[in-house]
N, C-alpha and C positions, 0 to 999 in steps of 0.2 A: 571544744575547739577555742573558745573566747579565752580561755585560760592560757591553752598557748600563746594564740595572738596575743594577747598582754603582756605574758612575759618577753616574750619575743619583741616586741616594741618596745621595751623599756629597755632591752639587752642592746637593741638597734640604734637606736635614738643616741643611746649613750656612743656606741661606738662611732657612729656617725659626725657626732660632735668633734669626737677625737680625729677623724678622720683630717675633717675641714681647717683641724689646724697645726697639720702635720706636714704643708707645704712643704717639699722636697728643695732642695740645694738646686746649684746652676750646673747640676751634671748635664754632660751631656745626651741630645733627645733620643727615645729611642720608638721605634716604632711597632707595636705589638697587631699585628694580623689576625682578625679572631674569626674563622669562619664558623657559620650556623647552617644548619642545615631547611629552619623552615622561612615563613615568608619574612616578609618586616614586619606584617601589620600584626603577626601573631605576639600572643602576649610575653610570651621568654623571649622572642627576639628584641620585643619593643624593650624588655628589663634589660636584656645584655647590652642594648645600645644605651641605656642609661646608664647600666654599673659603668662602661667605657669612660661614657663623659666622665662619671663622677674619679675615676682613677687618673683619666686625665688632667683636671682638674686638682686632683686634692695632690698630687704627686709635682704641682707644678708647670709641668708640659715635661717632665724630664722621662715621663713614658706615655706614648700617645696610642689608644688602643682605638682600631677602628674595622666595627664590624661589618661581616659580609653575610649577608642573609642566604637562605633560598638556596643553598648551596652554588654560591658563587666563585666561592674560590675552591672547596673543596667538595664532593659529594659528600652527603650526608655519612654513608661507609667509611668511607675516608679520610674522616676528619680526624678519629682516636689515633691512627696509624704517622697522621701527619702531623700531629703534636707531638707525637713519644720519639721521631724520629727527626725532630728540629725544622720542617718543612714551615711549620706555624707556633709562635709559641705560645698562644694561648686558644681556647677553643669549646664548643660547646655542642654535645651530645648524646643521645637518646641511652640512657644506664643498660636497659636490657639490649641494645643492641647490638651488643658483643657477649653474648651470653653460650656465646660457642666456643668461647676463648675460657672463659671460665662460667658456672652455671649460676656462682653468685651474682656475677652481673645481673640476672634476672629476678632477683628478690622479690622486686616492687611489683611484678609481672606474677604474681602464682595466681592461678586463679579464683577468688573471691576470699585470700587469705587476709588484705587489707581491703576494704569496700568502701572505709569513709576517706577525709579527710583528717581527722580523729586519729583514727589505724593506723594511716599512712605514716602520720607521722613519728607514731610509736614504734610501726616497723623501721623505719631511717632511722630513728637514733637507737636502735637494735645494732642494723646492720651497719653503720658510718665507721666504725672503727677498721673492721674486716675491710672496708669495700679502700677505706682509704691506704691501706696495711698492702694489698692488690694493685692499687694503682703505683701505690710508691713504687714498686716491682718491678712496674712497667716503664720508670723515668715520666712517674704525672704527678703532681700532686692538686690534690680537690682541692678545688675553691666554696665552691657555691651549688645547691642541686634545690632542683623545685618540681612539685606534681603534676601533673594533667590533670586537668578534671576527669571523674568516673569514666569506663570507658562503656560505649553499648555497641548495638549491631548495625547497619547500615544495609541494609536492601534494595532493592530496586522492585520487589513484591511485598505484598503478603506471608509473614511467616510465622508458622504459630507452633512447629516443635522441628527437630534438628534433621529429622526425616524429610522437613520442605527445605532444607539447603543443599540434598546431594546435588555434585553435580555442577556448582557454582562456583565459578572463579574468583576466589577472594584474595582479597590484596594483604599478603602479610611482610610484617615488616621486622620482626624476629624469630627464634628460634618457636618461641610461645606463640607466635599469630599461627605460624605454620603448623604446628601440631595443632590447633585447635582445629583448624582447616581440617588436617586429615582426620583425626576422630569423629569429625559432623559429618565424614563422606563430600568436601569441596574440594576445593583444588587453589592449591596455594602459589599464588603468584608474587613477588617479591617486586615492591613498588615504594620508593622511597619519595617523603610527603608532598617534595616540589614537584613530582611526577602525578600527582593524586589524581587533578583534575581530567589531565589526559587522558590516560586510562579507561577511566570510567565514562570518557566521551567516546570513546575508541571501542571498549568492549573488552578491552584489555582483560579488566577487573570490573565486577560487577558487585561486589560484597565488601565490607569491610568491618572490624573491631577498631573504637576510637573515640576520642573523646570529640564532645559537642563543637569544642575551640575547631578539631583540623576539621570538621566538616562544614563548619562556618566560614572558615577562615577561603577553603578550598571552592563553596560555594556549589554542593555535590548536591543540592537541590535539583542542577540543571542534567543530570542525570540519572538519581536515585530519588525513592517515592519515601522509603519508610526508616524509622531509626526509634530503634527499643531498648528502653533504659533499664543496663542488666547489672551494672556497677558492679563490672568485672575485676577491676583491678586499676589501680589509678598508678601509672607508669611517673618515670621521673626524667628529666634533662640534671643532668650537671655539667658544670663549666670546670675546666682541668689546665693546667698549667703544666707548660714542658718543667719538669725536676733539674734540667740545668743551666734551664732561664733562670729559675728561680732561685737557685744556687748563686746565681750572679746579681739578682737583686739585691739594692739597697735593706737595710733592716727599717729603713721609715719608707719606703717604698712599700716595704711587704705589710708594715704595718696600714698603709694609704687602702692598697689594695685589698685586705683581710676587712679593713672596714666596710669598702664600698661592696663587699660579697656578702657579709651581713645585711647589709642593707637591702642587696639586691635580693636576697634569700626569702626576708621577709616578705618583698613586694611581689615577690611573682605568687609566692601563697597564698597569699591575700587577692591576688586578680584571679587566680585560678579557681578561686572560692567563689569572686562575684560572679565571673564569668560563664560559671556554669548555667546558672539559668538565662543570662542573657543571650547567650549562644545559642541553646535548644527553643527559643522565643523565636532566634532568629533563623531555624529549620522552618519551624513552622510558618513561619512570615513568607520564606521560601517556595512552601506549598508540599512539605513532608508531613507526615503523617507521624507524630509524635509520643511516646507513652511506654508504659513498664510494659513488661513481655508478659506474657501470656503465662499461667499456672502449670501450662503441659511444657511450654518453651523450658522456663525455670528450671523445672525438674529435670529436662533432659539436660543442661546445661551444666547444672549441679554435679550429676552423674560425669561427665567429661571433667569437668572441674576436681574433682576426686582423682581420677587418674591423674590429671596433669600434676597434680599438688603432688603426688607418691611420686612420679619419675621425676621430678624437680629435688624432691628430696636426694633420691640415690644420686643423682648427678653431684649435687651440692656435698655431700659428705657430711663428715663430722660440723664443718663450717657453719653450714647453711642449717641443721639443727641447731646449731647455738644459737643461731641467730633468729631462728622460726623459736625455740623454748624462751629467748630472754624477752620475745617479742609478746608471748603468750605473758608470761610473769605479768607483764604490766597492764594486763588487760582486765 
């Protein structure tokens, strides 16, 4: 991972520089609406409101991008639809979240296919070509995508293999939470991350797959006891641009914003990285009961993990083997 981070900061750095002195002309301003789907204080929000400044800034004021957390202006579902369709032109979320629309979207999401940080980012620069080739498709082009940390289980009991979750109302939030839900015998309820809290006060949702950040962030101590570190798959946000905004972009403009997406690329990797043990510090601070899953949990999980990865595949096609074998190549 150092190796990346290094490269990656020298690639950043550089670009960055060029960024800050690529001051855009006295065109006229324009106002870019970026809706987000989690809080502010989360750390891709907090990066998205810096990439902002920084494109505000290095562009001049001649594009002023100013984001909306929490899903504010659009729900979290909602956001991809209303980027592709001019509602918003710039925008930020969840990759597998649309993985019903195409199965590639969910790459990042197979279960225990990428585990590390390491992986992860072997499998993105597997998949980035395919996934940016799809979006052009749709009138989007990527900017910038960044990880989650690892993701585990979230309980409100004791659970020590998949036979103690029938039964359980758990909150999914793609295609992949859902089927994992019905394989353990739960019950998949669809709860997107500004809704976390409630639910799980409510009884809504009692379960959940996630990283340390949304249940830090969300504060699900005040309803849930336990969370088990299964490093199931470390999910991604990208940030996407309507294709005929950016059709209408300036070429130093695109250059401003290409920079501050590197930059913002790195940085959220790098938080997602420290963040991870700060955040599961901060369950426990909480009053959650913290720690790897159990040797029988594992194995059943494994076993679910097996199916999911084979139906992931046939969905994906020829694609998504290319992109699982070039992933494997560099391992």
């Amino acid at each position: 991972m150092k190796t990346i981070m290094k490269n990656q900061t020298i690639k950043t750095l550089a670009m960055a520089a060029g960024t800050f002195g690529l001051m855009a002309g006295a065109a006229q301003a324009e106002k870019w609406d970026m809706p987000m789907a989690y809080s502010a204080t989360n750390f891709h929000s907090a990066v998205g409101a810096e990439f902002a400044k920084c494109v505000t800034t290095g562009t001049g004021g001649s594009i002023e991008i100013v984001t909306h957390p929490s899903g504010s202006l659009f729900k979290g579902a909602d956001i991809k639809r209303a980027i592709q369709t001019g509602q918003a032109p710039i925008g930020e979320r969840l990759l597998s979240g649309h993985q019903n629309e195409n199965a590639v979207f969910g790459v990042d999401s197979v279960p225990f296919l990428a585990t590390s940080f390491e992986d992860a980012a072997k499998l993105w620069k597997a998949a980035k070509p395919t996934l940016s080739k799809i979006l052009d498709k749709q009138n989007l082009v990527l900017l910038y995508s960044a990880p989650w940390p690892p993701q585990g289980l979230y309980f409100k009991k004791e659970v020590n293999s998949v036979a103690d979750m029938k039964g359980i109302k758990f909150r999914s939030y793609n295609t992949t939470t859902a089927r994992l839900a019905e394989l353990a015998g739960m019950l998949p309820v669809t709860i997107e991350a500004a809704e976390i809290s409630q639910a799980f006060a409510t009884g809504v949702a009692e379960a959940m797959i996630s990283s340390g950040s949304t249940g830090y962030d969300r504060k699900v101590w005040e309803s849930l006891t336990h969370f088990y570190e299964v490093d199931a798959w470390l999910p991604r946000n990208y940030v996407m641009v309507n294709k005929d905004v950016w059709g209408k972009t300036s070429k130093a403009n695109k250059a401003v914003i290409n920079g501050c997406a590197n930059l913002a690329e790195y940085t959220a990797l790098y938080r997602s990285i420290h963040y991870t043990g700060f955040t599961l510090n901060g369950l426990r601070a909480g009053g959650m009961k913290v720690g790897p899953a159990g040797d029988k949990l594992k194995g059943d999980l494994k076993k679910i993990g097996e199916t999911m990865a084979a139906d992931w595949l046939k969905k994906a096609g020829a694609e998504g083997k290319a992109i699982v074998d070039a992933y494997k190549a560099m391992k």
